[in-house]
N, CA and C of each residue as an Amber inpcrd file, in Angstrom:
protein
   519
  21.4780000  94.4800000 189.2920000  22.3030000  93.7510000 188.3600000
  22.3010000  94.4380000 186.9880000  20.8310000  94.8030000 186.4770000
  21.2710000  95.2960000 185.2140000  21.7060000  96.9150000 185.1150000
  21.4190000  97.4870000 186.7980000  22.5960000  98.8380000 186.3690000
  24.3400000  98.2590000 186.2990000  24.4270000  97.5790000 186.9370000
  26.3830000  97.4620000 186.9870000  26.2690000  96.7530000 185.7530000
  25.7360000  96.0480000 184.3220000  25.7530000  95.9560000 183.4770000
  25.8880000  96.8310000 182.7370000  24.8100000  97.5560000 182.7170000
  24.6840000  99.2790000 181.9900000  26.4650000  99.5900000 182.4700000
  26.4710000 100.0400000 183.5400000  27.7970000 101.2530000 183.9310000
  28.7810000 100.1430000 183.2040000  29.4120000  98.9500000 183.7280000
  29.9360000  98.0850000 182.7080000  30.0410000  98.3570000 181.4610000
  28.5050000  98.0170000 180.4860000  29.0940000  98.1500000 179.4820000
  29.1330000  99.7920000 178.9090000  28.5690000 100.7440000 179.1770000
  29.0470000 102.0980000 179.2410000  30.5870000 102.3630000 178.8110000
  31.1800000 102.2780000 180.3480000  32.5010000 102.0750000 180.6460000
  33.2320000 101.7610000 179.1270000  33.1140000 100.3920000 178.7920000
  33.4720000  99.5930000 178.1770000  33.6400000 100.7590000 176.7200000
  32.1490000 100.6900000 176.0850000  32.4760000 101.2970000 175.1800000
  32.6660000 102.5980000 175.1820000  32.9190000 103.8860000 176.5400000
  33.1990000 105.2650000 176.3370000  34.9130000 104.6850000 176.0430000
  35.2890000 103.8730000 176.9130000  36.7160000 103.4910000 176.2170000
  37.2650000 103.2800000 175.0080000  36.2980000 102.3810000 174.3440000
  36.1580000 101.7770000 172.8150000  35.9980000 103.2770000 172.3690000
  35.3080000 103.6630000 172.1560000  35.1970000 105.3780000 171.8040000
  36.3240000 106.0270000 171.7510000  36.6050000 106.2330000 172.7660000
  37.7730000 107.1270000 173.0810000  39.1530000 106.4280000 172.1240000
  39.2960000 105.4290000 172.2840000  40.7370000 104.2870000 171.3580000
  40.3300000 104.8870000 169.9300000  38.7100000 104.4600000 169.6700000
  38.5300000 104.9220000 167.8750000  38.8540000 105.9950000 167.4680000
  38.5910000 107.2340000 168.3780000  39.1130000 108.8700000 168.0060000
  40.0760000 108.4860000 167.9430000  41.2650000 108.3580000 169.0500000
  42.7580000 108.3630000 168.8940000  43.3210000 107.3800000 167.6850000
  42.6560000 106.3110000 167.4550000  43.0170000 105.8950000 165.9940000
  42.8710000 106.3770000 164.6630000  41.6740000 107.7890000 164.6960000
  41.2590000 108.1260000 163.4600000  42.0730000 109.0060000 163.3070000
  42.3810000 109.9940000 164.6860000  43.4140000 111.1460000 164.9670000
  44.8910000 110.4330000 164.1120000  45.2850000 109.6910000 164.4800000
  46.6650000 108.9680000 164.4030000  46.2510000 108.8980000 162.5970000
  45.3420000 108.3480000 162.1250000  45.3730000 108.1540000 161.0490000
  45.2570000 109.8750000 159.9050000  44.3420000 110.5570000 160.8760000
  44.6180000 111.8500000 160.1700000  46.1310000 112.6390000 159.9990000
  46.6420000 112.3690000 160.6290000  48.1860000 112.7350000 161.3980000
  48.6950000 111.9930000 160.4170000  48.2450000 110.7950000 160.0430000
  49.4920000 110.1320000 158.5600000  49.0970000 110.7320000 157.6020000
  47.8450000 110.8430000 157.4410000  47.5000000 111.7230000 156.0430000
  48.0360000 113.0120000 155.6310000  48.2990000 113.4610000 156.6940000
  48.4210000 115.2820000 156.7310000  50.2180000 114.9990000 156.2980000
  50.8600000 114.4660000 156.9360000  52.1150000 113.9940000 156.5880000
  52.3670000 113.4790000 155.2760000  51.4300000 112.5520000 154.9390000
  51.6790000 111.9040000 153.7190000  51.9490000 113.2140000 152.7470000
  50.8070000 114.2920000 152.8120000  49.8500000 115.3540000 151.8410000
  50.9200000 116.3420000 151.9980000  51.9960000 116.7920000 153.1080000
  53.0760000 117.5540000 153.3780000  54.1490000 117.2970000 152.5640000
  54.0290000 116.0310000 152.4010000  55.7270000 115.2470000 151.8700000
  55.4470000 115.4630000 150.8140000  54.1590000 115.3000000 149.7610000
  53.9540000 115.3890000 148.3240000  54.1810000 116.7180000 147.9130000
  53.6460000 117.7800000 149.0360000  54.2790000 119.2270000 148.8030000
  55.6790000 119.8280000 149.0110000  56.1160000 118.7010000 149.2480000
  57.6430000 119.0130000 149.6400000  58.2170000 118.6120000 148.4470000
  57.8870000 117.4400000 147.5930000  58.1670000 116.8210000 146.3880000
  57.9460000 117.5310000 144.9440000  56.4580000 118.4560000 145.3230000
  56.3100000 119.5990000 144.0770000  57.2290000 120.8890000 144.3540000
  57.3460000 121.0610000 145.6120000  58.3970000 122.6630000 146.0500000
  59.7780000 122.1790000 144.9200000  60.0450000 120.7590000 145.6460000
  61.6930000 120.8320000 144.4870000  61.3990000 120.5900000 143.3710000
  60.4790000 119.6580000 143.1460000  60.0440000 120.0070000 140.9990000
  60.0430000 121.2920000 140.8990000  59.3770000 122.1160000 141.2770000
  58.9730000 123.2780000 140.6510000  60.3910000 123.6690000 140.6450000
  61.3010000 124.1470000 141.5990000  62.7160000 124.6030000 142.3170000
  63.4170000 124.1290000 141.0790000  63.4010000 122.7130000 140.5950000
  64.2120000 122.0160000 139.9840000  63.6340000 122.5540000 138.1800000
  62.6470000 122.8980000 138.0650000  62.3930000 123.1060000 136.5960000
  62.6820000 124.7560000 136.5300000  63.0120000 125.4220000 137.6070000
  63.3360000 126.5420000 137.6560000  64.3900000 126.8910000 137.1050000
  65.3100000 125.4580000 137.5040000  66.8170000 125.8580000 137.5850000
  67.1460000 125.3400000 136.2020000  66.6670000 124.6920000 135.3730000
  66.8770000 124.0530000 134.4660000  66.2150000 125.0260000 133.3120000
  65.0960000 125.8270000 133.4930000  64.9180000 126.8510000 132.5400000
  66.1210000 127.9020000 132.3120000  66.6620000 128.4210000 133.7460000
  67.5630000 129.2410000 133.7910000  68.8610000 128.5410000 133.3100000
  69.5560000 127.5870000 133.6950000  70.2770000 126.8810000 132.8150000
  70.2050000 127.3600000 131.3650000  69.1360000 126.5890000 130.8370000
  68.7500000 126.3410000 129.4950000  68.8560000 127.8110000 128.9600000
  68.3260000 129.1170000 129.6440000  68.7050000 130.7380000 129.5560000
  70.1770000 130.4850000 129.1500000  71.1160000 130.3190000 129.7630000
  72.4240000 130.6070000 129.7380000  73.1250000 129.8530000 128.7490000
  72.6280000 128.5110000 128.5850000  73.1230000 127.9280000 127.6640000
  72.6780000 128.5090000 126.1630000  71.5170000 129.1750000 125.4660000
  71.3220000 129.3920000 124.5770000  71.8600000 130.6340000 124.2900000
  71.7410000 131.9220000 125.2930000  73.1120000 133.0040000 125.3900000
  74.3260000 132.4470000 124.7230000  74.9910000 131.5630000 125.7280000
  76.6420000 131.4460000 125.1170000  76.2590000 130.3560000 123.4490000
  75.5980000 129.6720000 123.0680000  75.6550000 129.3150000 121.8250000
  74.6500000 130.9780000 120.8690000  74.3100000 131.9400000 121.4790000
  73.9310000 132.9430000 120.3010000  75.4310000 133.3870000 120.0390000
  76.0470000 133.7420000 121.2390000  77.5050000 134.5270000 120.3780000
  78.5410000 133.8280000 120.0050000  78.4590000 132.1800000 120.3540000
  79.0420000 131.6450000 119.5810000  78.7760000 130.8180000 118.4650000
  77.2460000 130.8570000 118.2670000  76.8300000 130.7360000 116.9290000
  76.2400000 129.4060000 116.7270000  75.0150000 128.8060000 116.4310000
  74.5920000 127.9910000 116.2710000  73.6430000 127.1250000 114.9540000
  73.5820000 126.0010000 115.0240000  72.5190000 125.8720000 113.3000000
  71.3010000 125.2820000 113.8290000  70.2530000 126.0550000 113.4830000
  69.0160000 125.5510000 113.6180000  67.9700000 125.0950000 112.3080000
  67.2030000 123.7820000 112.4490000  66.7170000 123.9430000 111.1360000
  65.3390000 124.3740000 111.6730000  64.5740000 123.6310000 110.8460000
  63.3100000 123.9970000 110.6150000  62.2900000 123.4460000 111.7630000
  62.8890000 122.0640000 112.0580000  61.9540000 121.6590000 112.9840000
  62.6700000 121.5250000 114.4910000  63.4300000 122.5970000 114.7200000
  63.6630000 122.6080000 115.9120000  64.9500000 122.2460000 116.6030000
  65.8770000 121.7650000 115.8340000  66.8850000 120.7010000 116.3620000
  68.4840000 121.9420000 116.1690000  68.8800000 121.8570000 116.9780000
  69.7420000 122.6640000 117.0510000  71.3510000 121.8720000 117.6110000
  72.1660000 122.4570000 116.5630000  73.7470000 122.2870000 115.9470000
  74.4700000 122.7670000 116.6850000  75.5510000 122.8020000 117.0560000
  76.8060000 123.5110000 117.6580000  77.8470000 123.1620000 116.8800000
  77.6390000 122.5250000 115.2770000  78.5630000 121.9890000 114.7170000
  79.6310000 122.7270000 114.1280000  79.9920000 122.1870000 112.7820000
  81.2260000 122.7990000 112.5130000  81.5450000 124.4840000 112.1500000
  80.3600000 125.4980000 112.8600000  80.8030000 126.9570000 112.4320000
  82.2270000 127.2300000 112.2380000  83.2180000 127.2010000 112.3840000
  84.2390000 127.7530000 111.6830000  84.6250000 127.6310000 110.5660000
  84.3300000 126.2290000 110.4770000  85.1220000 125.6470000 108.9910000
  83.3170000 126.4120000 107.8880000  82.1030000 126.2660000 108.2700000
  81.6570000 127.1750000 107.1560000  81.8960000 128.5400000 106.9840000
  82.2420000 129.4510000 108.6520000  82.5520000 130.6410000 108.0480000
  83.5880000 130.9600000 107.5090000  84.7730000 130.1080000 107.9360000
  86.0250000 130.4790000 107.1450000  85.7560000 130.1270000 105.3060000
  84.6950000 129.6190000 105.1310000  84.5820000 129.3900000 103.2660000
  84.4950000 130.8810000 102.5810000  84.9280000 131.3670000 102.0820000
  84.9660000 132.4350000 101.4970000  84.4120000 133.7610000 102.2860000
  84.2890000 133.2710000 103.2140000  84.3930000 134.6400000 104.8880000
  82.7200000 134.8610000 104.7020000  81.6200000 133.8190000 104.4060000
  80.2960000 133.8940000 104.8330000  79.8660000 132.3760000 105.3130000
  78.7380000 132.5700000 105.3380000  77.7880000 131.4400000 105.8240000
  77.3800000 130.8380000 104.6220000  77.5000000 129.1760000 104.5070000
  76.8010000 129.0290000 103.0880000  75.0930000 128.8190000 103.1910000
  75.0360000 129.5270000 102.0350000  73.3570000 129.3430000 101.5910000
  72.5720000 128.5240000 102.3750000  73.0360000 127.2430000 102.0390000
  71.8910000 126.3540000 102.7280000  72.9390000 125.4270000 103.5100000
  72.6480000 124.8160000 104.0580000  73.1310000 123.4260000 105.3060000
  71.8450000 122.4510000 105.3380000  72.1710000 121.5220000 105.7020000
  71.6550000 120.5950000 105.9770000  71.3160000 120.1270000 107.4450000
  70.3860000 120.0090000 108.1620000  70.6450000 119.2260000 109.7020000
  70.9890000 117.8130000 109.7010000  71.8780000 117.5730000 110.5690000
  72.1980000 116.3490000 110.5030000  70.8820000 115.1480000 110.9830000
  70.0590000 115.3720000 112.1410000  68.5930000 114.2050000 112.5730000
  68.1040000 114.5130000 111.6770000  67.1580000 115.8390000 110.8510000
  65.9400000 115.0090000 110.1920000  66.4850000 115.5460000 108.4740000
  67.6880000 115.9690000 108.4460000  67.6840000 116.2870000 106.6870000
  67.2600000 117.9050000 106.4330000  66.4960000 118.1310000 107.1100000
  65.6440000 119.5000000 106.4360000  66.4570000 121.0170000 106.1300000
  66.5230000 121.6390000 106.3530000  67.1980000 123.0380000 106.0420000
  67.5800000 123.5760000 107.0090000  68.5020000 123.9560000 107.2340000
  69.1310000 124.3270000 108.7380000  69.8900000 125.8860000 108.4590000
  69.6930000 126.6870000 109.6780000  70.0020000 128.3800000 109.4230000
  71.1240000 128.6880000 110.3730000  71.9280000 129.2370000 109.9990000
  73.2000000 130.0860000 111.0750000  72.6300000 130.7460000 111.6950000
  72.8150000 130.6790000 113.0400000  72.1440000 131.5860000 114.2310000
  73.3750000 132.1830000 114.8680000  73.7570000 133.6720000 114.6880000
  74.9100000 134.3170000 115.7090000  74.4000000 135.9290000 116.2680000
  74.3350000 135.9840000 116.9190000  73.8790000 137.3860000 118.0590000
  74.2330000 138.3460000 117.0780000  75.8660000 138.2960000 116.3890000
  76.5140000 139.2120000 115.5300000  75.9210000 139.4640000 114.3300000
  75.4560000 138.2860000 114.0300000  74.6380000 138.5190000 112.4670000
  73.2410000 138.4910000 112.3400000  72.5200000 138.8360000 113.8330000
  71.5510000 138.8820000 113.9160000  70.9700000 140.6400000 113.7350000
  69.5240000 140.8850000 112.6990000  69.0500000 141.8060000 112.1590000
  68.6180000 142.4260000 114.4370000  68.5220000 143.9380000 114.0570000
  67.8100000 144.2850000 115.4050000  66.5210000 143.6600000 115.6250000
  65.8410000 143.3530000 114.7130000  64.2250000 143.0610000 115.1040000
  64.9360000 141.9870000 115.8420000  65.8140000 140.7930000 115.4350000
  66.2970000 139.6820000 115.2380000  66.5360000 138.9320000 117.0190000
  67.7050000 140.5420000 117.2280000  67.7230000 140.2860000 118.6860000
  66.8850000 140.6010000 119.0060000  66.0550000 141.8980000 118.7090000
  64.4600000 142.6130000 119.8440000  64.0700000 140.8770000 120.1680000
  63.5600000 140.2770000 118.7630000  62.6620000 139.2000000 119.4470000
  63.6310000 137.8340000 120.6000000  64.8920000 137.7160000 120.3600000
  65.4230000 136.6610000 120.8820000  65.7750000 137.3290000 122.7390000
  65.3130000 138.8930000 122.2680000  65.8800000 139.1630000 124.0340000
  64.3790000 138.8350000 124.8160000  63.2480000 139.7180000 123.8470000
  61.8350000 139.2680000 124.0630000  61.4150000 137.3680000 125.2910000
  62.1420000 136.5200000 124.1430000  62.2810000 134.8610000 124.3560000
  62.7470000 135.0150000 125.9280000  63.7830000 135.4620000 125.7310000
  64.4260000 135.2010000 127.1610000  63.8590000 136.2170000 128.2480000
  63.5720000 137.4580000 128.0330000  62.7070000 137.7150000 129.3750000
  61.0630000 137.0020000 129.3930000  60.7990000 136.2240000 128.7370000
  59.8720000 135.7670000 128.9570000  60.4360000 134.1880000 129.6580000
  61.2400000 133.6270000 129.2280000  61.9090000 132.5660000 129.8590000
  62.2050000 133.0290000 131.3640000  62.6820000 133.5720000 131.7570000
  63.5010000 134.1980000 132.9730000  61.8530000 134.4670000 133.5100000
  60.7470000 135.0230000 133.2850000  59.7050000 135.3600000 133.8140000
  58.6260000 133.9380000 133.9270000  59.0410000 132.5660000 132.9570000
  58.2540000 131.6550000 133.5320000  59.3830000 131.1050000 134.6750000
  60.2350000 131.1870000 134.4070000  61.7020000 130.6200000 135.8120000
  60.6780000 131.3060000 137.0290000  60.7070000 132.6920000 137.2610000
  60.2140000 133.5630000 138.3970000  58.8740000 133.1290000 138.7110000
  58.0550000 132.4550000 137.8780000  56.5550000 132.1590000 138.2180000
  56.8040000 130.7450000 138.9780000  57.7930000 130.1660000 138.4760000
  57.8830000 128.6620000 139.4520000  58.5560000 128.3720000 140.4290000
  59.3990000 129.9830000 140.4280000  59.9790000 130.1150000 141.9990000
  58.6460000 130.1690000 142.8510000  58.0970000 131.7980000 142.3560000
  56.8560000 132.0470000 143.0210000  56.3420000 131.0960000 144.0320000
  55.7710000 130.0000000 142.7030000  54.4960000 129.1560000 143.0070000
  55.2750000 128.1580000 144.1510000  56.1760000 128.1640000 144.0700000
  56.9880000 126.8300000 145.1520000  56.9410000 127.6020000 146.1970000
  57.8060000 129.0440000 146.2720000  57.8490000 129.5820000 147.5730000
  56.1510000 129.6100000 148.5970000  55.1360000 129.7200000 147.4370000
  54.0050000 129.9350000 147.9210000  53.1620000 128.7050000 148.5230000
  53.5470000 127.5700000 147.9420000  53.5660000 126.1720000 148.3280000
  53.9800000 126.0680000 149.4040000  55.3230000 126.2510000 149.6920000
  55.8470000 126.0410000 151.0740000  55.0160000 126.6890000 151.9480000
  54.6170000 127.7750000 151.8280000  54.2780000 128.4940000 153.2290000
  52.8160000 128.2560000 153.5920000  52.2140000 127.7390000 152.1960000
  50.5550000 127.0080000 152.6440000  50.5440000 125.4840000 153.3610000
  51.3780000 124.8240000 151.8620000  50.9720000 123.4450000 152.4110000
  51.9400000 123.0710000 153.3410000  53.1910000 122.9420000 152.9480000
  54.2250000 121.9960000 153.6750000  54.1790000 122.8290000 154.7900000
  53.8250000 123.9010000 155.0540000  54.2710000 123.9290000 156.7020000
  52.6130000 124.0010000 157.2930000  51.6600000 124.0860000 156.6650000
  50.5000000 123.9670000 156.7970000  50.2600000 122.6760000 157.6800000
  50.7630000 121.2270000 156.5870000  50.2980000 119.9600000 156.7510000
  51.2210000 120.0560000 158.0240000  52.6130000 120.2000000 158.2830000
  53.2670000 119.6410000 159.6100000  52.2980000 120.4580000 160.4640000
  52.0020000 121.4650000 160.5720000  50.8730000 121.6880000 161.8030000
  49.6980000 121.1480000 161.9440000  49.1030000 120.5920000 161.2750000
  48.2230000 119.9700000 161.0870000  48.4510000 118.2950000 161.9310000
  49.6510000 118.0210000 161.3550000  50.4910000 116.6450000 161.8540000
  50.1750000 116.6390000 163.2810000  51.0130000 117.8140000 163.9880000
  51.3090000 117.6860000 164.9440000  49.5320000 118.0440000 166.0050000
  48.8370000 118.8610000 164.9240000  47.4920000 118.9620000 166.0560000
  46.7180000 117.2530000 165.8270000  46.8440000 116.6270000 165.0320000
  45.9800000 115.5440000 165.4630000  46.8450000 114.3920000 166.3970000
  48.0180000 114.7140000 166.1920000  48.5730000 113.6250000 167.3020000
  48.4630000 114.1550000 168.5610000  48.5820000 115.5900000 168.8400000
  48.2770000 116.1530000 170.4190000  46.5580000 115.5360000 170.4430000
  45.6280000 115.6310000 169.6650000  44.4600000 114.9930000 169.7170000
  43.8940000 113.3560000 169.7550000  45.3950000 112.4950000 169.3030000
  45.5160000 111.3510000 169.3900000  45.8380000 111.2650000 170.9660000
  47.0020000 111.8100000 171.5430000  47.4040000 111.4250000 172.6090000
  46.1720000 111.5680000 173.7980000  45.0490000 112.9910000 173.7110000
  44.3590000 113.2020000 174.8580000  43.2850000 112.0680000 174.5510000
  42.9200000 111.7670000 173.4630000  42.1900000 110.6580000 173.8160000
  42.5080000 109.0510000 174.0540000  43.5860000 108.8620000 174.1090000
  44.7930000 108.0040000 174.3870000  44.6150000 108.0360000 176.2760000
  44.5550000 109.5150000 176.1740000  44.8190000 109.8670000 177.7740000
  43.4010000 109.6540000 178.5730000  42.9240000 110.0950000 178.1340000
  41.1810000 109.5840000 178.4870000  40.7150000 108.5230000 178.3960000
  40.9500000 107.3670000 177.4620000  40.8270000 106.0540000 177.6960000
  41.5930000 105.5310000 179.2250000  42.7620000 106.0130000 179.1550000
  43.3390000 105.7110000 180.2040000  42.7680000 105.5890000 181.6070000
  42.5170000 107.0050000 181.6710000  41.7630000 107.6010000 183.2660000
  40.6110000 106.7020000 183.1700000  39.4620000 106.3310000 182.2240000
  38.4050000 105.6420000 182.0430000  38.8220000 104.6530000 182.8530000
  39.8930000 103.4760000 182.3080000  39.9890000 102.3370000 182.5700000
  40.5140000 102.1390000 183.9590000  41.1990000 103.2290000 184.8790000
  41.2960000 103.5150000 186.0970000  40.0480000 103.6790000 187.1800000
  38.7780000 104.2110000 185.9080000  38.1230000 104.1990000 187.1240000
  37.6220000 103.0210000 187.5830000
């Protein structure tokens, strides 16, 4: 009597066993998915701040040659350049910014000194070179994690199912 107890409860719990792997499996398998999708979510941030640096490249190009007012703390004009250069065929002295008041400067590619452009071409291959570092880092993302985690996915559910499958045969015998 107390061996067919023993084999009984044996039985019982190599089954219980076997269900808990395939539940922890199943649960690793959501994690690895979960941890894939978040890398799928930084690939297009990164992708997406890429495209928006390079943007932001092109947009500050077409306002250098067509001329822009910047003041002091940063805030930049596309305002009325014609009507100041047409005033006596220069730029006046000083301007004003319209947000904070402070002193604001004519910015044009044309009337820019060489150092002027050296440093503004400087800006932009360094812009264009953080764009290329966040391609980089995304492309390099993809090929670790996100396709990392779906393999990962898929080995603990093949590891969910055999012990899925082994409970099975257990409970047959």
């Amino acid at each position: 009597m107390t061996r067919f107890l023993a084999q009984w409860w044996a039985k019982r719990k190599y089954i219980f066993s076997a269900e808990v792997d395939a539940a922890t499996h199943e649960l690793h398998a959501a994690l690895s998915a979960q941890r894939a999708q978040e890398a799928r979510a930084m690939i297009a941030q990164l992708n997406k701040e890429a495209e928006e640096i390079e943007e932001n490249i092109k947009r500050v190009a077409e306002m250098e040659e067509k001329g822009y007012w910047l003041c002091e703390n940063g805030h930049e004009e596309v305002g009325p350049t014609k009507e100041y250069l047409e005033t006596n065929g220069k730029v006046p002295a000083e301007k004003r910014c319209f947000s904070c008041s402070s002193p604001a400067k004519f910015i044009k590619r044309s009337l820019m000194s060489g150092q002027e452009q050296y440093e503004s071409d400087q800006e932009r291959k360094e812009a264009e070179k953080v764009a290329e570092s966040k391609r980089q880092a995304a492309k390099q993302q993809e090929e670790e994690a996100a396709k990392g985690g779906e393999d990962t996915v898929k080995h603990f559910k093949r590891e969910a199912a055999r012990s899925r499958e082994l409970a099975e045969r257990l409970r047959q015998l």
